[in-house]
N, C-alpha and C positions, 0 to 999 in steps of 0.2 A: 591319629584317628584310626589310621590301618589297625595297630594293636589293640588298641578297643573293641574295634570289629570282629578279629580272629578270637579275642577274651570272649564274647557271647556266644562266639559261633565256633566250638570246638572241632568242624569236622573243615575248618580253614587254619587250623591251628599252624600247620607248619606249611603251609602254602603262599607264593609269592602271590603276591596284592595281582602281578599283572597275570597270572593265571586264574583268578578267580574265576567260575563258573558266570556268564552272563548276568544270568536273574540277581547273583549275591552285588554285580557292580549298578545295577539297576535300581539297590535296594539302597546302597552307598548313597549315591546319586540322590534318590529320591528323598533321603536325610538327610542331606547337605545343601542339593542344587537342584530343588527340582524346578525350577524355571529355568532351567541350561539347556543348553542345546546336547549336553552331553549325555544327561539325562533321557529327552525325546528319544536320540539317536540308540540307547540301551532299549527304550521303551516301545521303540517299534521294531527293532531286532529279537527282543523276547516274546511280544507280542507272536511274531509270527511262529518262533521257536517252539509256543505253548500248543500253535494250532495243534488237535490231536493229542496233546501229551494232559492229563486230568489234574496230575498233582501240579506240574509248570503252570497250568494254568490258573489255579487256585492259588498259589503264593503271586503270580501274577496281580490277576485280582486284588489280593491283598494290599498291595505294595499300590495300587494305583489307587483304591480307597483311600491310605492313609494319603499321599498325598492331595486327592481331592478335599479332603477335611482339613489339612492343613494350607490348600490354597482360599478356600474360605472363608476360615478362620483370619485371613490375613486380612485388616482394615485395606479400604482398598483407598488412593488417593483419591481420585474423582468422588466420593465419597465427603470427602474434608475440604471440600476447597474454601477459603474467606470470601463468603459473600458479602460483608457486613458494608458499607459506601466508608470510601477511604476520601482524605485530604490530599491535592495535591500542592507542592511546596516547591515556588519557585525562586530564584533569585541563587545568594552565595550566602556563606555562616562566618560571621565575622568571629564571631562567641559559641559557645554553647556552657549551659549551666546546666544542674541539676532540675528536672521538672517539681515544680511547688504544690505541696501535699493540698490534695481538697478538703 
């Protein structure tokens, strides 16, 4: 993944993963894990970094948009649950066969 990252991002080219610049492991983060807590933890670290700073704040921004569209985009479970009335089956299975075609 690191190589991928530095392949787009030429001005990471020959820089170690653990010295990236904040905002770039935030951006990591937020394409991989953004429900992690490591994530958060980049997300309010630059947060604060950008106070004051125009361009930080603007790829900031960015980078929180995309993951808001993609937490969206996520079906959410609560969402699907089987409501349909189910059977319940009690006793032991002495057998079991193939169910017979209607």
């Amino acid at each position: 993944m690191t190589s991928i990252f530095q392949g787009c991002r030429s001005e990471l080219k020959d820089v170690n993963p653990e010295d990236y610049p904040d905002i770039h492991k935030m951006a990591i983060l937020a394409d991989i894990a953004p429900y992690s807590r490591e994530y958060n933890t980049f997300r309010q670290k630059v947060g604060k970094e950008a106070q004051g700073n125009t361009e930080l704040e603007i790829e900031y921004q960015r980078i929180l948009d995309r993951v808001r569209q993609t937490k969206d985009s996520v079906v959410r479970m609560e969402n699907c649950r089987f409501t349909a009335p189910v059977d319940e089956i009690e006793g032991t299975v002495a057998s079991v066969s193939p169910a017979a075609s209607p």
